[in-house]
Structure formats: C-alpha cells, structure tokens
PDB file of N, CA, C and O in Angstrom, chain B, residues numbered from 101:
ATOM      1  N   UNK B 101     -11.427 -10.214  -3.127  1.00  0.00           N
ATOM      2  CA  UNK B 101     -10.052 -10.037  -2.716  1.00  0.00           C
ATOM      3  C   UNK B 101      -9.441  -8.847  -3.438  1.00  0.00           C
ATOM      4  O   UNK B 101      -9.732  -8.738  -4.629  1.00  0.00           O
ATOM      5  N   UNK B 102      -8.576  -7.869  -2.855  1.00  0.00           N
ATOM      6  CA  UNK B 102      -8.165  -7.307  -3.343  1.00  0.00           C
ATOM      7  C   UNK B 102      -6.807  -7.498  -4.219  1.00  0.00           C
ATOM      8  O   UNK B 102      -6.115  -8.435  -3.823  1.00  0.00           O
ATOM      9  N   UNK B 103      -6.394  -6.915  -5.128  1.00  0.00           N
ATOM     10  CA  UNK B 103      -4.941  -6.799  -5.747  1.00  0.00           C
ATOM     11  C   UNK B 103      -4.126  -6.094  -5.497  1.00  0.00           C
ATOM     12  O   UNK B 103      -4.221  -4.926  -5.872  1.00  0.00           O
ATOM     13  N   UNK B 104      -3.096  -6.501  -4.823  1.00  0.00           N
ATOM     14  CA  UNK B 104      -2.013  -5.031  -4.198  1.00  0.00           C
ATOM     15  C   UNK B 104      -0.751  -5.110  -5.314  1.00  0.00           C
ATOM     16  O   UNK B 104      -0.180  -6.162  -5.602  1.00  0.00           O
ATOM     17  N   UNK B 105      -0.487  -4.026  -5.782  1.00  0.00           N
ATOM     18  CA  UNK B 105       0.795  -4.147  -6.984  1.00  0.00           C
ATOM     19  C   UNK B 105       1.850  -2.860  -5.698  1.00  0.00           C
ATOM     20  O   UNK B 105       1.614  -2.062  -4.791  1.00  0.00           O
ATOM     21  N   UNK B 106       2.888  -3.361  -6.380  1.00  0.00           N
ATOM     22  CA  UNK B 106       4.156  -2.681  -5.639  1.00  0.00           C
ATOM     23  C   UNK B 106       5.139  -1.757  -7.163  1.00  0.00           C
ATOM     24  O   UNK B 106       5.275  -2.210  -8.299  1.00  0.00           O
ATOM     25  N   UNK B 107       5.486  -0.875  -6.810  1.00  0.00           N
ATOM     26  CA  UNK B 107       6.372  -0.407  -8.201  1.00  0.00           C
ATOM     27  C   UNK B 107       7.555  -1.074  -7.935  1.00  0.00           C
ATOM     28  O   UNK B 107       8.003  -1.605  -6.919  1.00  0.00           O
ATOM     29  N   UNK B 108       8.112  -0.882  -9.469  1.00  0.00           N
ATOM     30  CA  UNK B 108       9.668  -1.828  -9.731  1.00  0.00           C
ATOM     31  C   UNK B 108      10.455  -1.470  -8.950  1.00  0.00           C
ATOM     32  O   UNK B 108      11.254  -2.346  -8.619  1.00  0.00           O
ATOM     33  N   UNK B 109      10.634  -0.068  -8.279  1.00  0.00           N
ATOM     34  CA  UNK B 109      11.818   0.280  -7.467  1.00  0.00           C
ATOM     35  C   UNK B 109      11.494  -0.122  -5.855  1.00  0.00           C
ATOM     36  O   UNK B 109      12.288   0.379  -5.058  1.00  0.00           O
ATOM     37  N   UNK B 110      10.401  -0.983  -5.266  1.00  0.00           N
ATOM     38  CA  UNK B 110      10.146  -1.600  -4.679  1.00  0.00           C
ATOM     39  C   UNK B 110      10.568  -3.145  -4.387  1.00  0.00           C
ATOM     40  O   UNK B 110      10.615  -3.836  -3.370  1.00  0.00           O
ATOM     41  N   UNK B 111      10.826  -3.337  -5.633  1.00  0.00           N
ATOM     42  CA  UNK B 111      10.735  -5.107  -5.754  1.00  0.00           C
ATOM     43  C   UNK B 111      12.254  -5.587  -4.863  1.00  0.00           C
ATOM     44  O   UNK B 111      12.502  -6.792  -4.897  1.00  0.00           O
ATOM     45  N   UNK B 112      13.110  -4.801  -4.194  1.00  0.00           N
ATOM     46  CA  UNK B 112      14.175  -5.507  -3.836  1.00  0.00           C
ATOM     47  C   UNK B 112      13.610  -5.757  -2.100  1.00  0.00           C
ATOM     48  O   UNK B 112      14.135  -6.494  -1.265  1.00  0.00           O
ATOM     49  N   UNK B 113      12.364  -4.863  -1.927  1.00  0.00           N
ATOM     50  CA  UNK B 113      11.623  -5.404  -0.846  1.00  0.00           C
ATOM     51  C   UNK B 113      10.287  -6.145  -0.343  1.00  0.00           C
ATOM     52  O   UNK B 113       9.992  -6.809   0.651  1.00  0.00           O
ATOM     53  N   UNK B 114       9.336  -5.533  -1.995  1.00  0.00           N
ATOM     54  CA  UNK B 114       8.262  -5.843  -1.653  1.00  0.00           C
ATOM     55  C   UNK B 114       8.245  -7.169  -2.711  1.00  0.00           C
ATOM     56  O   UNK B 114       9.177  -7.815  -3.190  1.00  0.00           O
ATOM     57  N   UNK B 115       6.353  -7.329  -2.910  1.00  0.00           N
ATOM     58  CA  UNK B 115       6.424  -8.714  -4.085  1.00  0.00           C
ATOM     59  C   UNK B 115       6.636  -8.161  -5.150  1.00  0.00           C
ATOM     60  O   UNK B 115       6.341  -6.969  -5.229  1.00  0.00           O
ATOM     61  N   UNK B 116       7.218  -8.847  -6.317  1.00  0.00           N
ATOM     62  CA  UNK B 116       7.683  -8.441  -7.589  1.00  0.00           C
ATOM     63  C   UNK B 116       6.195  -8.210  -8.205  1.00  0.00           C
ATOM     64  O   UNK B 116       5.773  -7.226  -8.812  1.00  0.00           O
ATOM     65  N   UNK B 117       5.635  -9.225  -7.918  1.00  0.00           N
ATOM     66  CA  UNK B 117       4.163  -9.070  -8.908  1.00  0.00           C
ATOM     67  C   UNK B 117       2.845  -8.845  -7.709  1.00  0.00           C
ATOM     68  O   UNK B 117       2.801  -8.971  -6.485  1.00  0.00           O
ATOM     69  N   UNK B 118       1.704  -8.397  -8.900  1.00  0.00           N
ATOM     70  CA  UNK B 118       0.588  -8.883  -7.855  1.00  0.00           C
ATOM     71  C   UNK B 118       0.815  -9.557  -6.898  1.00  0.00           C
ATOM     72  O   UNK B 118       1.777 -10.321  -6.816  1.00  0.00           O
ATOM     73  N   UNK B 119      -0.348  -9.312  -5.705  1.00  0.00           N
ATOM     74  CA  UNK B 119      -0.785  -9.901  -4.988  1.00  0.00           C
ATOM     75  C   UNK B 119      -2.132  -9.918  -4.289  1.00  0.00           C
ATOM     76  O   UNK B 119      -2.459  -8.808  -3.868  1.00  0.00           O
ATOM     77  N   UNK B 120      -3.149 -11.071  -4.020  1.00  0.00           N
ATOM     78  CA  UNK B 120      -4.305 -10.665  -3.550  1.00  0.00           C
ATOM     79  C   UNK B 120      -4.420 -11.181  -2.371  1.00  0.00           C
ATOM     80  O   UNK B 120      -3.896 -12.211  -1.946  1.00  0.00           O
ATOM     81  N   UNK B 121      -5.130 -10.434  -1.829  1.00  0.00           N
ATOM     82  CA  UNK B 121      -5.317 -10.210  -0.137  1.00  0.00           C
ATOM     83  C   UNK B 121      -6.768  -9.845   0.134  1.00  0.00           C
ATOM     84  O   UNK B 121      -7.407  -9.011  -0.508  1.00  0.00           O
ATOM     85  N   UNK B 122      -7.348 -10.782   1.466  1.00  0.00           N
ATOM     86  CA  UNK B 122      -8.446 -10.615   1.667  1.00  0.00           C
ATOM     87  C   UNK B 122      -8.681  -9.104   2.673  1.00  0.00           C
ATOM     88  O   UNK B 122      -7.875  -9.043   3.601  1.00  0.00           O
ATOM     89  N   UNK B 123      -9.655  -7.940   2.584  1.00  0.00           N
ATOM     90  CA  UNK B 123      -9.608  -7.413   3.833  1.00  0.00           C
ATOM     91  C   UNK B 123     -10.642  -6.457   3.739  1.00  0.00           C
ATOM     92  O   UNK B 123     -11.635  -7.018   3.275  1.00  0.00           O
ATOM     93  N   UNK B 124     -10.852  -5.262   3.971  1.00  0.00           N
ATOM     94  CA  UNK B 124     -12.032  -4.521   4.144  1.00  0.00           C
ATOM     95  C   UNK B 124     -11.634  -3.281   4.073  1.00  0.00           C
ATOM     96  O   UNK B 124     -12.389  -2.504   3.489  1.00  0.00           O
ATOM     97  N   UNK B 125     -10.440  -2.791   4.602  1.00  0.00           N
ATOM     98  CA  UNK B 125      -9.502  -1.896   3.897  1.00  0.00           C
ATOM     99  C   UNK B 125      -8.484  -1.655   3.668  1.00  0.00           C
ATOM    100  O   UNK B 125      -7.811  -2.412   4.367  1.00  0.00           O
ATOM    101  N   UNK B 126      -7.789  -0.982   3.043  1.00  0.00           N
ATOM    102  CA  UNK B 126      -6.219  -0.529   2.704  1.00  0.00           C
ATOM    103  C   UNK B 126      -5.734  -0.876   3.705  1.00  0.00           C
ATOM    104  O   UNK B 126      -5.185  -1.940   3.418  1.00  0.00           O
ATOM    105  N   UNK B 127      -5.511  -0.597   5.090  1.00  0.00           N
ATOM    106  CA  UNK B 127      -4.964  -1.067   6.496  1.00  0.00           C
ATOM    107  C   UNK B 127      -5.113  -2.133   6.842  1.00  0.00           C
ATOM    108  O   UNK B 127      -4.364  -2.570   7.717  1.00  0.00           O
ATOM    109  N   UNK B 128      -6.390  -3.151   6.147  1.00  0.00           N
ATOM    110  CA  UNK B 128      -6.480  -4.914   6.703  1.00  0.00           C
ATOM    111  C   UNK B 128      -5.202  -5.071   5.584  1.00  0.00           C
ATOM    112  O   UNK B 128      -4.031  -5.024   5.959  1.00  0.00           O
ATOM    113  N   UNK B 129      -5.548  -5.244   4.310  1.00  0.00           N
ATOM    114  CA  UNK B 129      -4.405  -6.195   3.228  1.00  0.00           C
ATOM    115  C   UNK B 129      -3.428  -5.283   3.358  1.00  0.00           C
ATOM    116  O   UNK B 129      -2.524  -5.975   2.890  1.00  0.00           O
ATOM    117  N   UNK B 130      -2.909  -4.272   3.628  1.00  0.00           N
ATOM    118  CA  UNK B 130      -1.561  -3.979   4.097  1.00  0.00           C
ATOM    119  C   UNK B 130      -0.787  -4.619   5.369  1.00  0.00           C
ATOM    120  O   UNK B 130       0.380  -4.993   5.481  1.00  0.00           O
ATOM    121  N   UNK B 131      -1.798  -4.609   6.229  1.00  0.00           N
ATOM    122  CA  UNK B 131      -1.374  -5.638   7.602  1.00  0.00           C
ATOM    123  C   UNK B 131      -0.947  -6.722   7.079  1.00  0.00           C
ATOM    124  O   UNK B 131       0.233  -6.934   6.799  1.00  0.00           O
ATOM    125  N   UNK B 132      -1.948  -7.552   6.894  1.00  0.00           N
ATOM    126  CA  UNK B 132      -2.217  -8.899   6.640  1.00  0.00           C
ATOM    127  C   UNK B 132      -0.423  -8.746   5.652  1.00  0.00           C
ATOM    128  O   UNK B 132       0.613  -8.996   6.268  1.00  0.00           O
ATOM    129  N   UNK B 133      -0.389  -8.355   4.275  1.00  0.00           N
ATOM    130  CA  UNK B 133       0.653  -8.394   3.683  1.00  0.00           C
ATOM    131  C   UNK B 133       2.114  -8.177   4.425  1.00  0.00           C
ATOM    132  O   UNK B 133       3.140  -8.778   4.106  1.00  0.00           O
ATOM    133  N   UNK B 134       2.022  -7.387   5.275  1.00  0.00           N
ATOM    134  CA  UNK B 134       3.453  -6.955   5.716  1.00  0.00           C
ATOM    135  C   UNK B 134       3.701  -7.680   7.117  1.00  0.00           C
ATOM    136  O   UNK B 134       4.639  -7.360   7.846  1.00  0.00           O
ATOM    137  N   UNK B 135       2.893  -8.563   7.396  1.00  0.00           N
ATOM    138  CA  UNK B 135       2.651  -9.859   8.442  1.00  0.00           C
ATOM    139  C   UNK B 135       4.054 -10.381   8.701  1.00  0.00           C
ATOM    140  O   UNK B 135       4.391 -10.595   9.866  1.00  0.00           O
ATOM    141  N   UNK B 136       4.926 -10.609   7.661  1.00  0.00           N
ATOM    142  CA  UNK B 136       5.732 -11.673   7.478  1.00  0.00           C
ATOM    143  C   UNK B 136       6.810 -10.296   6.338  1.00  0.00           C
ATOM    144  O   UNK B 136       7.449 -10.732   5.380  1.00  0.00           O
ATOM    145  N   UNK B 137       6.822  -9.247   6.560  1.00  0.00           N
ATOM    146  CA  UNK B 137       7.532  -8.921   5.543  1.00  0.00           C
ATOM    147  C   UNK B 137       7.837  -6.903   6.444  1.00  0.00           C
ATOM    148  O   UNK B 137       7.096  -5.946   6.217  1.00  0.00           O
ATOM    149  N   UNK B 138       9.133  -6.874   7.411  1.00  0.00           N
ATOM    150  CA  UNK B 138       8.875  -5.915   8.325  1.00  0.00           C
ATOM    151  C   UNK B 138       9.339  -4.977   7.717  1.00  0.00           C
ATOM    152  O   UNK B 138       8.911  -3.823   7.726  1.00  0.00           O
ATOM    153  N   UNK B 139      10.999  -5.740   6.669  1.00  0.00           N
ATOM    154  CA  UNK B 139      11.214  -4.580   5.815  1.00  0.00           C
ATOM    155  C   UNK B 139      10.354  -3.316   4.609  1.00  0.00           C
ATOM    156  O   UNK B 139      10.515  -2.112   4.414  1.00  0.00           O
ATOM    157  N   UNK B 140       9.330  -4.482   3.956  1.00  0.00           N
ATOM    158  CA  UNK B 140       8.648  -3.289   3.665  1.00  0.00           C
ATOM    159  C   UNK B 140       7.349  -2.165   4.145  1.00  0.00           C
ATOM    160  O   UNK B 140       6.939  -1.066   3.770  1.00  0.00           O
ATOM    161  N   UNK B 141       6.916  -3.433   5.466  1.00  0.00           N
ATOM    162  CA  UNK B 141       5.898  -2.977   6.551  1.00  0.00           C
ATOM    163  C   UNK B 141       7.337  -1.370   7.037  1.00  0.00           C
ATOM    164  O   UNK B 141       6.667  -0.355   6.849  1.00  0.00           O
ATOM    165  N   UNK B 142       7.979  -1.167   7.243  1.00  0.00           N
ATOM    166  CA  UNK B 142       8.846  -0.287   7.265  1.00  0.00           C
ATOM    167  C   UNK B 142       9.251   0.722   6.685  1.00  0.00           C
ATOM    168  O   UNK B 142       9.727   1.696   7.266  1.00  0.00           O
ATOM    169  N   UNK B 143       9.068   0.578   5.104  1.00  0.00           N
ATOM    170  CA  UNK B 143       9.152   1.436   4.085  1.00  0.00           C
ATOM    171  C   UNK B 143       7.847   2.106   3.870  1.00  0.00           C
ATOM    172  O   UNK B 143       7.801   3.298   3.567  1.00  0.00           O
ATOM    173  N   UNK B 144       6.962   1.499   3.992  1.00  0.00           N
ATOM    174  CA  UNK B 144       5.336   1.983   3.921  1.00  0.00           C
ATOM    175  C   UNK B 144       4.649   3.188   5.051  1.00  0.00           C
ATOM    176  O   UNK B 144       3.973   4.217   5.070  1.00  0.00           O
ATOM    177  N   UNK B 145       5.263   2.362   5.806  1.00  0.00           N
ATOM    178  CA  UNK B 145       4.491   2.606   7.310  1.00  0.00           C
ATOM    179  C   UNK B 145       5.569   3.432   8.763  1.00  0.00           C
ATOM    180  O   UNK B 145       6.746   3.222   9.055  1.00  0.00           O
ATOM    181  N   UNK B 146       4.800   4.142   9.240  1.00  0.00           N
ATOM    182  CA  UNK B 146       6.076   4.962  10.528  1.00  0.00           C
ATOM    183  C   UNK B 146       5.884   4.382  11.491  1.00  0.00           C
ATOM    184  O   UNK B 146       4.720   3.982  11.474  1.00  0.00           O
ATOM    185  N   UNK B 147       6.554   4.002  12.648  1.00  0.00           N
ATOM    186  CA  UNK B 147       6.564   3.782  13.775  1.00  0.00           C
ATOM    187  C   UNK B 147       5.024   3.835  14.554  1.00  0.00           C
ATOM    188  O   UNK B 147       4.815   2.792  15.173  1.00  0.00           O
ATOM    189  N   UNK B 148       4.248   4.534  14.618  1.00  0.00           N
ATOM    190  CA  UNK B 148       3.063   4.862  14.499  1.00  0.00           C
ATOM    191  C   UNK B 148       2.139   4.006  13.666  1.00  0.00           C
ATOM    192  O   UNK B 148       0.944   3.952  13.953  1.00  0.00           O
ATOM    193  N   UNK B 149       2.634   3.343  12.661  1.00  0.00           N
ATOM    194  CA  UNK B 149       1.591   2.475  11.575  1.00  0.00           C
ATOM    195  C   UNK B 149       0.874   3.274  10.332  1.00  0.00           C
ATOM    196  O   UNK B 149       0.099   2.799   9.501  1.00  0.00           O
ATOM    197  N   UNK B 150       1.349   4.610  10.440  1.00  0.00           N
ATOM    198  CA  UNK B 150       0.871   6.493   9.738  1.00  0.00           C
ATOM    199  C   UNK B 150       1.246   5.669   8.287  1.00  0.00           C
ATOM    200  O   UNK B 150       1.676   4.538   8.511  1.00  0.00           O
ATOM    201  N   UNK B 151       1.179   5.955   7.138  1.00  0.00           N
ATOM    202  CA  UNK B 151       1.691   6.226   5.764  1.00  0.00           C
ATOM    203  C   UNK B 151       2.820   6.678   5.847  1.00  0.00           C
ATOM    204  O   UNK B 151       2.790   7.456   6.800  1.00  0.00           O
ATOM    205  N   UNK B 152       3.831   6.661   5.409  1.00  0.00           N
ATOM    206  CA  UNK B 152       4.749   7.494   5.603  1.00  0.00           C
ATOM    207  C   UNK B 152       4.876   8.626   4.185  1.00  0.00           C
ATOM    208  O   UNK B 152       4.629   8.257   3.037  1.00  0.00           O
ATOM    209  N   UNK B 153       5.328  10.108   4.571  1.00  0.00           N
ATOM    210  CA  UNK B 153       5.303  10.980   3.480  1.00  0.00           C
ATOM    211  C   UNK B 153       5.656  10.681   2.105  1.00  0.00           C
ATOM    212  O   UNK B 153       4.803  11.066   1.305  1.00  0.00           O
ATOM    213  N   UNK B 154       6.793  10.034   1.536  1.00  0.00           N
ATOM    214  CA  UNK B 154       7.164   9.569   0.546  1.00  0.00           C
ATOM    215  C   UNK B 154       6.507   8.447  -0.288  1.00  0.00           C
ATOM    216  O   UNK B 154       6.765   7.907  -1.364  1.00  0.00           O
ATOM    217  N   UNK B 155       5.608   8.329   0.602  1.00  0.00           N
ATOM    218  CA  UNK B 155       4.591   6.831   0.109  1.00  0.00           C
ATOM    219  C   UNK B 155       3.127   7.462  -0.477  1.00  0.00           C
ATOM    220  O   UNK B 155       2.376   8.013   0.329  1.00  0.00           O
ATOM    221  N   UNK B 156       2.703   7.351  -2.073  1.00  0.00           N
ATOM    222  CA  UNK B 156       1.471   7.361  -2.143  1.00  0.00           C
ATOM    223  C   UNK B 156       0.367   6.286  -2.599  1.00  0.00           C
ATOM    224  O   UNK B 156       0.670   5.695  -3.635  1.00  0.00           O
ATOM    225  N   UNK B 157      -0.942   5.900  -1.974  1.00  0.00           N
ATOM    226  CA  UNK B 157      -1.141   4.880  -2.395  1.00  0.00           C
ATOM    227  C   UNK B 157      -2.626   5.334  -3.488  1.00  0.00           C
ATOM    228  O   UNK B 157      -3.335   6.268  -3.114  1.00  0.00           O
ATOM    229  N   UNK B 158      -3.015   4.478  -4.994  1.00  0.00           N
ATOM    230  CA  UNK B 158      -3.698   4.458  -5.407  1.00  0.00           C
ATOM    231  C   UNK B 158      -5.008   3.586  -5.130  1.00  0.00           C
ATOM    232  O   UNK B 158      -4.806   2.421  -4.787  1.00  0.00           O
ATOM    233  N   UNK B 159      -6.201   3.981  -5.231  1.00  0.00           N
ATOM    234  CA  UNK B 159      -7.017   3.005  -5.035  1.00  0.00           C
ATOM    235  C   UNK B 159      -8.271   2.890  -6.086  1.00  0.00           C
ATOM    236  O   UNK B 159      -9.018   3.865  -6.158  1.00  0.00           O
ATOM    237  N   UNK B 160      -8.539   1.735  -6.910  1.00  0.00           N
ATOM    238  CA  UNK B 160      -9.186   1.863  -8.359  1.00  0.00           C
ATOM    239  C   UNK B 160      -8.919   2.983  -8.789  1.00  0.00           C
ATOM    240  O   UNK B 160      -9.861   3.719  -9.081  1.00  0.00           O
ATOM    241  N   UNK B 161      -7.656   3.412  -8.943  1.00  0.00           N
ATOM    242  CA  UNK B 161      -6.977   4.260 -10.005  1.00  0.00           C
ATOM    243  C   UNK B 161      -7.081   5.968  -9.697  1.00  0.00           C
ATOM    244  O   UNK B 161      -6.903   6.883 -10.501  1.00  0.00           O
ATOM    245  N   UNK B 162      -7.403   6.036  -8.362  1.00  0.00           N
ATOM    246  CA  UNK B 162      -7.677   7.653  -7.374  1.00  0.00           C
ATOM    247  C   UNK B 162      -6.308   7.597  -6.835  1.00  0.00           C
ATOM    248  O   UNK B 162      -5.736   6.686  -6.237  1.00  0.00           O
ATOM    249  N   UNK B 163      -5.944   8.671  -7.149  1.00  0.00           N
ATOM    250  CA  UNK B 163      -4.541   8.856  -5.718  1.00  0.00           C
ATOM    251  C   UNK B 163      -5.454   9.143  -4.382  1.00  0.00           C
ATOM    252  O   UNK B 163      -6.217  10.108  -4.327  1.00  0.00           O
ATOM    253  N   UNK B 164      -5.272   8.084  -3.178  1.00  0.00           N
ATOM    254  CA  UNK B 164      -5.659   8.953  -1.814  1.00  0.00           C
ATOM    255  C   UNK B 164      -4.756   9.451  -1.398  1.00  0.00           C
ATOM    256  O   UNK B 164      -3.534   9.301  -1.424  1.00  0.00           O
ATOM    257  N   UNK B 165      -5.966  10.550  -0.694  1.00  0.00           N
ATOM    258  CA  UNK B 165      -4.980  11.673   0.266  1.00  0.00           C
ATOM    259  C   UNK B 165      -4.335  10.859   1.749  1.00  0.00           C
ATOM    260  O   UNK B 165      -4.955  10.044   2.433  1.00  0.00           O
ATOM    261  N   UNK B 166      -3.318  11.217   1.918  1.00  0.00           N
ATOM    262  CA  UNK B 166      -2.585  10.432   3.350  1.00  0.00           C
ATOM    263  C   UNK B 166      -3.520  10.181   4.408  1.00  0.00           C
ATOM    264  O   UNK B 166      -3.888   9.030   4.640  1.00  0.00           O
ATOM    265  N   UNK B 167      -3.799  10.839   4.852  1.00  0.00           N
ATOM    266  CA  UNK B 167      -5.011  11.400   5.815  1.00  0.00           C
ATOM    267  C   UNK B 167      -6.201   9.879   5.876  1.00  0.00           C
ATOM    268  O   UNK B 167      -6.367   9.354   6.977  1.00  0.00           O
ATOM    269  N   UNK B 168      -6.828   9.388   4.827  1.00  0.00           N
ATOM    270  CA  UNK B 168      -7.808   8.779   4.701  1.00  0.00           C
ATOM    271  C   UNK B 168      -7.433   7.499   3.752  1.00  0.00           C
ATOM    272  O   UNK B 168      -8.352   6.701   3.566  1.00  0.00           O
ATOM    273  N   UNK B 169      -6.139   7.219   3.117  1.00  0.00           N
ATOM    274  CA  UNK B 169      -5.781   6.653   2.629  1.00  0.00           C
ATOM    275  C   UNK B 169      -5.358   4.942   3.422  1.00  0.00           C
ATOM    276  O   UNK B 169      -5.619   4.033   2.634  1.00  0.00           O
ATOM    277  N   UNK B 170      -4.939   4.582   4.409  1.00  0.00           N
ATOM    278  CA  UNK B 170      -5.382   3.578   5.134  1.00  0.00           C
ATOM    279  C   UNK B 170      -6.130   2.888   5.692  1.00  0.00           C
ATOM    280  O   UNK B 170      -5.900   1.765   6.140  1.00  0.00           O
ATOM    281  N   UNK B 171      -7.367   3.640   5.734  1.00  0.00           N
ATOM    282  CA  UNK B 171      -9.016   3.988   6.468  1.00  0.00           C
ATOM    283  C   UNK B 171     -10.387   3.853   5.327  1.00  0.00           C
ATOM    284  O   UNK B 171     -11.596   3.692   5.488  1.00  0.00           O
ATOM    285  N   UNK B 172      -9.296   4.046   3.845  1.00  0.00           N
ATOM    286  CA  UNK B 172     -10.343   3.551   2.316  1.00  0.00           C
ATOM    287  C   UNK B 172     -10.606   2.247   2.290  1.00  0.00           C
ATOM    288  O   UNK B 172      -9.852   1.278   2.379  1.00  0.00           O
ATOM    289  N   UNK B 173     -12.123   2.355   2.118  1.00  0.00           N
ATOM    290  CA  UNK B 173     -12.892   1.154   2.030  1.00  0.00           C
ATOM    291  C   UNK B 173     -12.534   0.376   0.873  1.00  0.00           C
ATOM    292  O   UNK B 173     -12.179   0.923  -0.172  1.00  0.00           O
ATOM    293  N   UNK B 174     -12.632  -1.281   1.049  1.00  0.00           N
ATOM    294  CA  UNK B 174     -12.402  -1.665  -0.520  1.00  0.00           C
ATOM    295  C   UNK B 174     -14.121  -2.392  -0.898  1.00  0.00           C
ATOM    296  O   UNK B 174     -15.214  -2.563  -0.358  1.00  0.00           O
ATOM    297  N   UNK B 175     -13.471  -2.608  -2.073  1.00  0.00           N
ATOM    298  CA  UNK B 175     -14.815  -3.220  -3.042  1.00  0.00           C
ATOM    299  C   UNK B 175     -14.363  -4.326  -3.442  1.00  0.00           C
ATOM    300  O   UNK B 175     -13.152  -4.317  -3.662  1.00  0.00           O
ATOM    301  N   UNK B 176     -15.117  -5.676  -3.689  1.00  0.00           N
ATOM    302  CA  UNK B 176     -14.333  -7.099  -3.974  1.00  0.00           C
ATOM    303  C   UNK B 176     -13.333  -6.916  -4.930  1.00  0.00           C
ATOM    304  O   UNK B 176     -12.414  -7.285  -4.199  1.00  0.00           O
ATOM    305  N   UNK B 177     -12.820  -6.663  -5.897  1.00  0.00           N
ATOM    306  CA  UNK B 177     -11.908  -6.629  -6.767  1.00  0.00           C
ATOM    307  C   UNK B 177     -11.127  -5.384  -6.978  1.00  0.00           C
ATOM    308  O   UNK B 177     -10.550  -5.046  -8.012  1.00  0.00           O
ATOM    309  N   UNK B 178     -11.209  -4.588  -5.555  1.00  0.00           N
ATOM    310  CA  UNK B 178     -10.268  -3.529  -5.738  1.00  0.00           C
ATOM    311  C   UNK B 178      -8.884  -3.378  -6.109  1.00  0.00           C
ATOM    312  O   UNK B 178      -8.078  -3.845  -5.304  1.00  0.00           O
ATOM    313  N   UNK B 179      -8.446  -2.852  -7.106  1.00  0.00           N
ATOM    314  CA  UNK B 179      -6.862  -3.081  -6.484  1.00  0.00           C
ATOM    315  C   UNK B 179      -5.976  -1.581  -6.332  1.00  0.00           C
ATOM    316  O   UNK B 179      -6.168  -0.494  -6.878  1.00  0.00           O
ATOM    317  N   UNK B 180      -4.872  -2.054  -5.293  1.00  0.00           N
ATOM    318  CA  UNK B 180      -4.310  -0.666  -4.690  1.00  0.00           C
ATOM    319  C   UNK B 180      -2.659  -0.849  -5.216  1.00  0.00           C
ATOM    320  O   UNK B 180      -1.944  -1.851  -5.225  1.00  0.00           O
ATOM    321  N   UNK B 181      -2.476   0.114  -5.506  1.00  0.00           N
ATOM    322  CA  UNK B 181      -0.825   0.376  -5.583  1.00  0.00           C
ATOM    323  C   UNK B 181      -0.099   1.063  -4.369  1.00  0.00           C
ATOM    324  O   UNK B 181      -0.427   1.679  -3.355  1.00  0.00           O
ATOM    325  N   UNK B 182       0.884   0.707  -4.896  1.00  0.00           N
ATOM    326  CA  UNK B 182       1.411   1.170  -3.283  1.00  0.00           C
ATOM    327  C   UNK B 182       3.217   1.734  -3.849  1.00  0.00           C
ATOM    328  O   UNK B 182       4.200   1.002  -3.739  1.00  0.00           O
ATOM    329  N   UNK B 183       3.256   3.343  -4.503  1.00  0.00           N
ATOM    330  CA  UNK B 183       4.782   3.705  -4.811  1.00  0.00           C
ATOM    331  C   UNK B 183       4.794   5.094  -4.066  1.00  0.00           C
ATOM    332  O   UNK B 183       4.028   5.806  -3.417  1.00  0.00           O
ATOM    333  N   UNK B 184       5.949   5.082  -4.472  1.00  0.00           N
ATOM    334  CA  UNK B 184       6.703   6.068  -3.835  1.00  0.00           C
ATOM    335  C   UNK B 184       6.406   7.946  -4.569  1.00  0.00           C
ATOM    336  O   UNK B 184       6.809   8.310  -5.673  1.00  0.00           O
ATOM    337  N   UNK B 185       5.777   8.656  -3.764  1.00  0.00           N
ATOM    338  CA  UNK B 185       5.560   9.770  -3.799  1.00  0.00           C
ATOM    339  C   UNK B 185       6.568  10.422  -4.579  1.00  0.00           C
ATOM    340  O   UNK B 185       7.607   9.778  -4.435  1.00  0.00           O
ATOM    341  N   UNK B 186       6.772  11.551  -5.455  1.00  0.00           N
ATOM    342  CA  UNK B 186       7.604  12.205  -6.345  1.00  0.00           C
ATOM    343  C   UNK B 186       7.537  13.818  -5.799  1.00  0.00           C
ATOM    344  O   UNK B 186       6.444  14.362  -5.641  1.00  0.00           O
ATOM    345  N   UNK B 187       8.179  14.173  -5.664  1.00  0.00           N
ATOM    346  CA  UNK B 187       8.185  16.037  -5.467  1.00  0.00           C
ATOM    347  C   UNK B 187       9.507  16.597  -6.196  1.00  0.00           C
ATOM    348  O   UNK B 187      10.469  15.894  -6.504  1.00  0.00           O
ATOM    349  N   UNK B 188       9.430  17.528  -6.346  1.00  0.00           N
ATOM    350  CA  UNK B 188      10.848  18.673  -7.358  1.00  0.00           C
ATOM    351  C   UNK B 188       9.864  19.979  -7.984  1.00  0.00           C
ATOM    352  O   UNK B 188       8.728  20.452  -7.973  1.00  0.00           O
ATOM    353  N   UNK B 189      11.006  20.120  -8.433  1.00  0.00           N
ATOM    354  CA  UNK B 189      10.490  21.508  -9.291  1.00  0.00           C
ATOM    355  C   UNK B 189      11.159  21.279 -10.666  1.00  0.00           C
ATOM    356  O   UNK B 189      11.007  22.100 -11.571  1.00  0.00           O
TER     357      UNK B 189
END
C-alpha cells in the first residue's frame, strides 16, 4: 500500500495525516483517494484529470516531472506527497 502525505497548507482540504491507499500508480491512489473528496480531487487535478501547474508531486523522495508524474509506477511501500509547487525570483 502506498502512503500519500498532503502539506499543512492543504489540510483545510485534504487528510491532515497520512494515508494508505491500495493502487499501482500515482493516478489509482489519487483516484481512489479523491473518490469521496471533490474539493481536493479539484485542487490537484484540471478538468481534464492533468496535474494541475501549481501542484508538485514527490515519489520515494524524486520530484516528478508533470508530464509522467500520474502515470509513476508504485512499489509496495511507496509513499507520495502531494504540495503545492513554489516559483519567484
């Protein structure tokens, strides 16, 4: 099962703590998770089901690239983060 963590500036939508979810990749336990939860299936995800730009997700501790980042395979005890992208100068 995987472990999905959410950052603190998340928690007024997503789960406060861990959570494990069965799936095969980033796109099953994100489904499966945002099943029952549209507001943050919303914040994550575009109309389309895409990543959305402001969203980056980690996976065993790699930032993925957007592109391939829903489509990453997991490993039994993977776990993925799921915060919010940073840009400035």
């Amino acid at each position: 099962m995987a472990k999905v963590h959410f950052t603190r500036w998340l928690k007024g939508i997503a789960p406060g703590e861990p959570v494990e979810i069965e799936g095969e990749t980033v796109s099953d336990v994100l489904d499966r998770l945002f099943a029952d939860n549209a507001q943050a299936r919303n914040y994550v995800l575009d109309e389309q089901g895409r990543l959305r730009k402001h969203v980056c997700i980690f996976l065993d501790g790699e930032r993925l690239a957007h592109s391939v980042a829903l489509a990453a395979t997991l490993q039994p005890q993977s776990e993925i983060y799921v915060m919010q992208a940073l840009s400035g100068g």
